[in-house]
ZAMARGU-4260 file (C-alpha; in steps of 0.2 Angstrom, whole numbers, plus 5000, padded with zeros to 4 digits):
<rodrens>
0) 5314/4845/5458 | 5304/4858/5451 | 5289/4841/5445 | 5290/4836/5462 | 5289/4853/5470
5) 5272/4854/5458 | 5266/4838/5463 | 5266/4839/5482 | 5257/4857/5478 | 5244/4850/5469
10) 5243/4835/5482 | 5241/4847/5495 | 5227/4855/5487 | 5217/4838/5485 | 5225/4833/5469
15) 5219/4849/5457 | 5225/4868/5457 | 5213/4881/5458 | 5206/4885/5442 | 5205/4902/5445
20) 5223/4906/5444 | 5225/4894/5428 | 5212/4901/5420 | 5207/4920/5423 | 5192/4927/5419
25) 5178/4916/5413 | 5180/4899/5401 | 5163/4894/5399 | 5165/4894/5382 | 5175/4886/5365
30) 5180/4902/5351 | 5188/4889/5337 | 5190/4872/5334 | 5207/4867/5325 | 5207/4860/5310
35) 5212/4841/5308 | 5224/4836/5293 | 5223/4816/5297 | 5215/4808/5285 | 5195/4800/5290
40) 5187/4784/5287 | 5167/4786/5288 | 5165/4765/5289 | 5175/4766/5303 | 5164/4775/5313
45) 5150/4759/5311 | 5163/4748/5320 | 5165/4759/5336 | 5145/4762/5335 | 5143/4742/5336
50) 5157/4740/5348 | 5173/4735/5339 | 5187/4747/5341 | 5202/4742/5330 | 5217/4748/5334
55) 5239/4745/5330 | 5232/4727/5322 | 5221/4724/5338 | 5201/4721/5338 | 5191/4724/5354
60) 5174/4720/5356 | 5163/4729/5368 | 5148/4718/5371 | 5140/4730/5380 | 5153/4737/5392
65) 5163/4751/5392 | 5179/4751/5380 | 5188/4760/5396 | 5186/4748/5407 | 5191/4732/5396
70) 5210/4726/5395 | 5219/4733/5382 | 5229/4719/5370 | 5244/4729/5367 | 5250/4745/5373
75) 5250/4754/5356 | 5230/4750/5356 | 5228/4758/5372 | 5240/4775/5364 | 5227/4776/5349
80) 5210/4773/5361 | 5218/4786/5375 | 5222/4797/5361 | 5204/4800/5353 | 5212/4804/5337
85) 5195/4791/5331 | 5183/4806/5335 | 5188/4811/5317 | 5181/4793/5309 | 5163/4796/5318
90) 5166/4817/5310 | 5169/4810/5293 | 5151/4800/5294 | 5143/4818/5299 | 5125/4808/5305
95) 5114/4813/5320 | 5120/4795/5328 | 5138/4797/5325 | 5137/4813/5334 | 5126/4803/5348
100) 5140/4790/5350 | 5154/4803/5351 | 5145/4812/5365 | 5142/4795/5373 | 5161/4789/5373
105) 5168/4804/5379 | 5152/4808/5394 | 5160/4790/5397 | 5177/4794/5395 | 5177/4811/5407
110) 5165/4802/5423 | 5177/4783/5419 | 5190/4780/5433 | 5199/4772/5421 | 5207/4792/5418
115) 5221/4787/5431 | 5228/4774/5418 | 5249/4777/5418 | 5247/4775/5399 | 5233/4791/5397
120) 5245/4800/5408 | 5256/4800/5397 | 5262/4817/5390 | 5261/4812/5372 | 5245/4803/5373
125) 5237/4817/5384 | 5244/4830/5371 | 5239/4818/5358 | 5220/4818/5367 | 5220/4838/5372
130) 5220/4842/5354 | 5208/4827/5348 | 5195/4834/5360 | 5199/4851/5355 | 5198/4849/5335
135) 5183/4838/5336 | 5174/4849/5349 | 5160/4852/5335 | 5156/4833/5332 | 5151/4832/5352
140) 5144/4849/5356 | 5133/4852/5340 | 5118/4845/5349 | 5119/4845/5366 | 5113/4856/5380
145) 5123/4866/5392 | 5124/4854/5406 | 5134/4842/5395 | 5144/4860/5387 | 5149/4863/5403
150) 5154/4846/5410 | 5164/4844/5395 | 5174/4860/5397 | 5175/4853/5413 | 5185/4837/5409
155) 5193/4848/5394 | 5201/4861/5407 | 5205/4847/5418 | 5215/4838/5403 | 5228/4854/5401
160) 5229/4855/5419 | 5237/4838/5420 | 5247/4844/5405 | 5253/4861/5415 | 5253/4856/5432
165) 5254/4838/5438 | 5270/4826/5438 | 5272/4822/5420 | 5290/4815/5416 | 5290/4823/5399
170) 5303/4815/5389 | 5313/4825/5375 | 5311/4828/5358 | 5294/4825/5349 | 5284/4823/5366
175) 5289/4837/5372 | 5286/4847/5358 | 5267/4839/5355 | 5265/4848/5373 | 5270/4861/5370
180) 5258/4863/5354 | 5243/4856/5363 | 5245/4870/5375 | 5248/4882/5362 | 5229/4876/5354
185) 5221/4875/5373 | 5225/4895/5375 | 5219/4898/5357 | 5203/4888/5357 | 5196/4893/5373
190) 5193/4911/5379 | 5200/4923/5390 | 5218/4917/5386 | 5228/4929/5382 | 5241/4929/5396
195) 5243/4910/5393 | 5244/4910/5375 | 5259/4924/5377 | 5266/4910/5389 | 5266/4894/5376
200) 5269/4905/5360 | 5285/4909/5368 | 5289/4892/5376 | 5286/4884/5360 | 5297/4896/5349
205) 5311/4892/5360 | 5310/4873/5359 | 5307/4875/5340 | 5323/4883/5337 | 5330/4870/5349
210) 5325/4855/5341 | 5324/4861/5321 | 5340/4861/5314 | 5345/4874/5301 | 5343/4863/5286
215) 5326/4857/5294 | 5329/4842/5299 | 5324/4837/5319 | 5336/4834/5332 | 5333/4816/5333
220) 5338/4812/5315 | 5321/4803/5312 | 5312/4808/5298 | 5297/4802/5304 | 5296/4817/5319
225) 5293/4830/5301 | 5279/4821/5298 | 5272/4819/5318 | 5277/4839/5321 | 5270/4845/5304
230) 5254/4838/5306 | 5252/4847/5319 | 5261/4861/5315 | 5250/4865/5300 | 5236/4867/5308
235) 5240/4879/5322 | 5248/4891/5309 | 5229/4893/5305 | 5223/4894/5321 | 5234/4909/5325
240) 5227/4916/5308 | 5207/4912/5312 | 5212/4921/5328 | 5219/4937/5321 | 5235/4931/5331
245) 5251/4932/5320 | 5260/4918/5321 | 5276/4919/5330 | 5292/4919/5318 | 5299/4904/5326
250) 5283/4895/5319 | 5285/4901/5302 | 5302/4900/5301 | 5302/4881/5307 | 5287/4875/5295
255) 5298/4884/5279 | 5314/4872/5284 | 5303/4858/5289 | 5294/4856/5269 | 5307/4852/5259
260) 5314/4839/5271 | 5299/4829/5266 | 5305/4826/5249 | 5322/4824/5254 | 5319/4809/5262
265) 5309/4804/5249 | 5309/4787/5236 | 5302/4786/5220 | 5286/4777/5226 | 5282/4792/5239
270) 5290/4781/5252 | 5301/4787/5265 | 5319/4782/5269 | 5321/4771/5284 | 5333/4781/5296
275) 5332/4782/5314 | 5317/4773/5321 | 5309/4777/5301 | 5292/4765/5300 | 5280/4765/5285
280) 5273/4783/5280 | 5255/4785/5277 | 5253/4790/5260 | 5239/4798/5259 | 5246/4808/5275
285) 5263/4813/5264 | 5249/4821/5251 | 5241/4830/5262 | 5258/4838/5269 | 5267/4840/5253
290) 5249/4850/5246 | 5257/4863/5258 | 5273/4866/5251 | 5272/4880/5240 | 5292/4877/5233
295) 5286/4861/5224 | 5307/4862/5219 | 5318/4847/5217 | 5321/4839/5233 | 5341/4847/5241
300) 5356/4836/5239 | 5364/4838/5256 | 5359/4842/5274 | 5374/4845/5283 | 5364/4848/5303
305) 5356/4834/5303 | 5369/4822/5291 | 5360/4815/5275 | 5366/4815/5258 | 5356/4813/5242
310) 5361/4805/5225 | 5348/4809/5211 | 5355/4803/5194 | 5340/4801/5180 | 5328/4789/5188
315) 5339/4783/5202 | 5339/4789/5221 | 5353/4785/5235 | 5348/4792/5252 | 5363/4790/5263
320) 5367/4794/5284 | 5382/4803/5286 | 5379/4811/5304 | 5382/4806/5318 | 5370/4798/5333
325) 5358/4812/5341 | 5362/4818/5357 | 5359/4804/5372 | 5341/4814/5378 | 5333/4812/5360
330) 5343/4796/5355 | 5328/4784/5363 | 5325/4779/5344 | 5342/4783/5336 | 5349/4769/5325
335) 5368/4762/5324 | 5366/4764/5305 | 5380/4778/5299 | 5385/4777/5283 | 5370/4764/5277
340) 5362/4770/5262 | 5344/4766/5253 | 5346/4764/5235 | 5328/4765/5223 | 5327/4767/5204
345) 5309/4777/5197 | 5296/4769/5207 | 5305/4754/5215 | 5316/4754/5230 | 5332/4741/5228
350) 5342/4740/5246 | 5333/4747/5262 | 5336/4747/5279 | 5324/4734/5288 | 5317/4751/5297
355) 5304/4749/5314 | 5287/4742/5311 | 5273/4754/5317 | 5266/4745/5332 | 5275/4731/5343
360) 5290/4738/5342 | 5299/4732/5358 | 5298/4714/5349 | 5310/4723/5336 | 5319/4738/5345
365) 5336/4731/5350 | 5339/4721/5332 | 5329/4736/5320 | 5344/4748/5330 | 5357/4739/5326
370) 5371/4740/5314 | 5367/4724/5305 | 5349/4731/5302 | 5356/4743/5289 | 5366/4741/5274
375) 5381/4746/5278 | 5397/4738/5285 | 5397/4728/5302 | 5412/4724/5309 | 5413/4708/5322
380) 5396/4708/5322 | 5395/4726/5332 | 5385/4740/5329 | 5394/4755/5327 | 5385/4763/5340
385) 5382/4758/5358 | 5366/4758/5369 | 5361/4756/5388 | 5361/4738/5391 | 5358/4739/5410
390) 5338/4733/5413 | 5340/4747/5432 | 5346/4761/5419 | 5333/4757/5403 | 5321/4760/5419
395) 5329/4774/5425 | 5329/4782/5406 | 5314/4778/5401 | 5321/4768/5388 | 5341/4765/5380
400) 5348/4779/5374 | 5364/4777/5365 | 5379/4783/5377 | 5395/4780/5362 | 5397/4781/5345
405) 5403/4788/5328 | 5412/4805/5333 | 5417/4810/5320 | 5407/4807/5302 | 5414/4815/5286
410) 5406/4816/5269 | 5414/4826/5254 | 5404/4826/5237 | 5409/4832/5221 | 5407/4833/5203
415) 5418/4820/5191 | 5419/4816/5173 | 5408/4800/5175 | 5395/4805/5189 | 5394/4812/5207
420) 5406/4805/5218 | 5402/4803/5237 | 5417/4799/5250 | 5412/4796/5267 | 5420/4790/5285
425) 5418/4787/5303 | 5426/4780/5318 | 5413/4770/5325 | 5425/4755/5328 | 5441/4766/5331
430) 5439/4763/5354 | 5435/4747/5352 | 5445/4739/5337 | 5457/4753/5329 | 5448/4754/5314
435) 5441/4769/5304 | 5424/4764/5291 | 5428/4773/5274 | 5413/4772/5259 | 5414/4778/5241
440) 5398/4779/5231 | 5400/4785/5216 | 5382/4786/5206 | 5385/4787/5186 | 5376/4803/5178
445) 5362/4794/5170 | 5359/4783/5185 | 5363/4767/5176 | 5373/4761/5191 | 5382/4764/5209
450) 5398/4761/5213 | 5405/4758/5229 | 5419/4754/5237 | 5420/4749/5259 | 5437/4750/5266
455) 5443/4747/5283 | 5460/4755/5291 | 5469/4760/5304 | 5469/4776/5312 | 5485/4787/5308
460) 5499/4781/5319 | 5487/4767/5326 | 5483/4751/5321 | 5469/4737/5323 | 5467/4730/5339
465) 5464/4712/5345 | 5460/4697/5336 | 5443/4700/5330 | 5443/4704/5314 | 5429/4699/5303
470) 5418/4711/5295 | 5401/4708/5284 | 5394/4720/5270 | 5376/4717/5269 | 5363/4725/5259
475) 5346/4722/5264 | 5335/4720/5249 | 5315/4726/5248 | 5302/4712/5247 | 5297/4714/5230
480) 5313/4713/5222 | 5318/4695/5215 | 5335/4690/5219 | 5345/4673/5214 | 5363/4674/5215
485) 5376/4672/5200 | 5384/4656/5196 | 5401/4661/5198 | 5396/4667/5216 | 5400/4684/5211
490) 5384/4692/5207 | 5365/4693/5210 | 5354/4698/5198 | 5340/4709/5204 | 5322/4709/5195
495) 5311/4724/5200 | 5292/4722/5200 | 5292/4733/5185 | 5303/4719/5175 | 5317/4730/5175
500) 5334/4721/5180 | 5350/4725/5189 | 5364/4718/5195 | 5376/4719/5211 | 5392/4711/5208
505) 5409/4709/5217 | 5421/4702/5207 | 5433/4700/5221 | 5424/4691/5234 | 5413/4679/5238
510) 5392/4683/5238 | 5379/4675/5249 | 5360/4677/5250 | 5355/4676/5267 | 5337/4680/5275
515) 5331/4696/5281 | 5316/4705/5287 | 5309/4719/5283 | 5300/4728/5297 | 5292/4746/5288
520) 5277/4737/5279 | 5261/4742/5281 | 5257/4724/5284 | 5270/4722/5296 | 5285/4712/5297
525) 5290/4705/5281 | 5303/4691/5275 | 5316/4697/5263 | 5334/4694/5258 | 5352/4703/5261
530) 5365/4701/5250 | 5382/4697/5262 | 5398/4700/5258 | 5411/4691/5274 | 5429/4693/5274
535) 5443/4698/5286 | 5452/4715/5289 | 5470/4708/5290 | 5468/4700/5274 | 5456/4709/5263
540) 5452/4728/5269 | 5442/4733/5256 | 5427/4726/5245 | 5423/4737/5230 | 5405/4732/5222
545) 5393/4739/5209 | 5373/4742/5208 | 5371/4741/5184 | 5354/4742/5179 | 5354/4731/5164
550) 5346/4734/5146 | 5342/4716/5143 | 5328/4704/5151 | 5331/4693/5165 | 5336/4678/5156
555) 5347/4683/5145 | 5356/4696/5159 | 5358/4679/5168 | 5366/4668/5153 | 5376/4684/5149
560) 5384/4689/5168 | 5387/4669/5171 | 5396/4666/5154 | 5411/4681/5157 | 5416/4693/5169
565) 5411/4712/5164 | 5424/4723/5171 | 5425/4734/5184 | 5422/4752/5183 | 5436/4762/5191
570) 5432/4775/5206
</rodrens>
């Protein structure tokens, strides 16, 4: 009520409100320009001088017109054009006709009708563009004149009134947040602000507090929101310190948990695990982050708020989910993967989950969030989580949030003579088929191998319902490890690309190879495998398996592991 109230306002006053009462006193001029953390490619700023802007995989060819006005090939091209974040490219190459061709796109961009797109309306791109114009304010005003300053603070002022005052469904989470922030920057960066930067510091502490958990994990469970928020984050820290401003507590406070979730979520190769809507991080990205964290200590073992636990024995990793979804508001990118875990050894990653490529990802969405997308049990081919199905409500919502799930996830960890043992559970399936998900890791000191053990029973008092039940055990492998499975159908063994081998075995049931795909490369989509394990809860409830890294070469683990049976290593 209170959007609409604000949209017939500014209706009635022919579609603007009056600057005087957003802006008081005079703001005819810039006082600092925020710095940028993203990372700048100086060749890329020859391509949008002759016309080509490549975006999310897409090329778009100019020929002459204006890129605003040609038809967008995807919509995550249209995010990154709308956004301006490639100002920062034409920066980088720092030449009097770089600094020409910015002017040019944006005089473009501010007189193009092509502003009343729906997607450059939206809040996150228009954040996304408010603080691109702001941070690269001294690549288009260095040599112009004053009739093109004032036009752009013009189109600039008009940007953050959209942000403050038109009807902008801003959706939960990390959108609203990024608001927030370009706000914060708007009343910092531009003068006579004072009563307005009171407004969004304090506006901005309270949704920080909301949406950073203790442990420093977001609200959303996706660790891909620390890197969005920090980027940003970072660099308003120093604003407030170029202004003389101190930052508000809340800020401070927020960056110090933020830092050391970064490593947490951390592989070996830099990588980050894939949880909850997770794609590929940008490396370079993660360097630039992590040259900010002044602990520089050994990455926590568990965060209870958000529900991750991690395993680090010698050079092996596990990165496992315990919690449960995020609430139905920030769920839009929630995945059904509790309990699924990623295993890496040094710089290698082993199992994954098949994650959620960086662009086109409505191709992907439903299958990358469900429970067979992870590695982790599935039972009668279900996700352990369930999501708005209904086409009217995905409109509605703005997308499917999940509505049921996993109510209660327990993890208990401890110390025991052979390693760190990890017992876990939820009731994902309890509603639906009477059946609670128990796992066991147990991760050897010297990080030599994982034991595991999935089991599947019946609630206290209850028992499983219906005549469903079929189970699978799958853990998704990375691309670049080598599988073949064992001739005794027991076992594959696993070459790394470093040469080094391991071997999963089950000695009690039956072990497929089937096709996966993983979704998080930097290439896009790429073909994988999953190792399966399929059997029934009436007659087998539990499956006890084991990662070994071996100490001999491929070949001869091969003739070894297919000529006897090595036993079992006891939980």
């Amino acid at each position: 009520m209170g959007r609409f109230a604000r949209n017939l306002m500014a209706r009635a006053s022919g579609g603007t409100v009056a600057l005087s009462r957003l802006w008081p006193g005079r703001t005819d001029r810039l006082i600092i320009a925020p710095h940028d953390l993203r990372t700048a490619d100086a060749t890329r700023a020859a391509e949008i001088y002759a016309g080509r802007f490549v975006f999310a995989g897409k090329i778009v060819t100019c020929h002459g017109r204006s890129i605003f006005d040609l038809e967008p090939p995807s919509e995550d091209w249209e995010v990154a054009l709308l956004g301006f974040g490639w100002l920062r490219h034409l920066r980088a190459a720092d030449t009097a006709l770089t600094r020409a061709n910015a002017r040019s796109l944006v005089d473009d961009w501010i007189s193009n009708p092509a502003q009343k797109r729906p997607v450059g309306r939206r809040a996150d791109v228009l954040a996304r563009r408010v603080i691109s114009l702001l941070s690269q304010a001294p690549l288009v005003l260095g040599d112009t004149d004053g009739k093109f300053y004032r036009r752009y603070l013009r189109g600039l002022t008009r940007e953050i009134r959209y942000l403050r005052y038109t009807m902008l469904d801003i959706a939960d989470g990390v959108p609203r947040l990024q608001v927030l922030i370009a706000l914060c920057y708007a009343s910092l960066c531009l003068a006579n602000q004072a009563r307005h930067i009171r407004a969004a510091t304090r506006k901005l502490s309270d949704e920080l507090q909301r949406q950073i958990l203790p442990d420093g994990g977001h609200i959303s469970r996706n660790p891909g929101a620390l890197i969005e928020l920090l980027i940003d984050l970072l660099p308003l820290r120093q604003t407030f310190a170029a202004r003389n401003i101190a930052p508000p507590a809340a800020l401070l406070n927020a960056i110090d948990r933020m830092m050391p979730m970064l490593r947490f979520f951390r592989h070996g190769d830099g990588s980050f695990a894939l949880f909850n809507g997770m794609s590929s991080a940008p490396s370079d990205l993660l360097a630039t982050l992590l040259a900010y964290d002044d602990t520089h200590g050994a990455p926590m073992a568990n965060m209870p708020h958000t529900g991750f636990q991690r395993l680090d024995a010698g050079a092996m990793t596990v990165i496992m989910d315990t919690g449960a979804p995020p609430p139905p508001s920030v769920s839009h990118d929630a995945h059904a993967g509790c309990l699924s875990f990623e295993l890496s050894s040094g710089l290698s990653r082993i199992v994954v989950n098949c994650g959620m490529p960086s662009t086109g990802r409505d191709n992907w969405r439903a299958f990358a969030r469900s429970t067979p997308a992870h590695s982790t049990l599935t039972y009668h081919d279900t996700s352990s989580c369930q999501f708005v199905e209904l086409s009217a409500m995905k409109r509605l919502l703005q997308g499917s949030p999940i509505v049921g799930g996993p109510v209660h996830v327990e993890s208990h960890r401890e110390a025991v003579a052979n390693g760190v043992l990890l017992t876990t559970s939820h009731d994902g399936y309890l509603a639906r088929f009477g059946v609670v998900h128990r796992r066991v890791l147990m991760a050897a000191h010297d990080g030599s191998r994982l034991d595991g053990e999935d089991t599947l029973s019946a609630a206290p008092g209850g028992r499983i319902r219906g005549n469903e039940t079929d189970y699978a055990l799958r853990f998704h492998l990375h691309p670049a490890v080598k599988a073949s499975r064992l001739s005794d159908a027991r076992g594959v063994m696993l070459v790394l690309p470093n040469r080094d081998v391991w071997t999963f075995e089950a000695l009690d049931d039956k072990v497929e190879l089937e096709d996966s795909v993983f979704l998080a490369g930097n290439d896009g989509p790429r073909r994988t495998v999953q190792i399966v394990i399929r059997q029934d809860s009436r007659h087998a409830s539990s499956i006890r398996w084991s990662f070994v890294r071996s100490t001999t070469s491929a070949s001869t683990t091969a003739a070894r592991r297919s000529a006897r049976r090595e036993p079992e290593l006891p939980l």
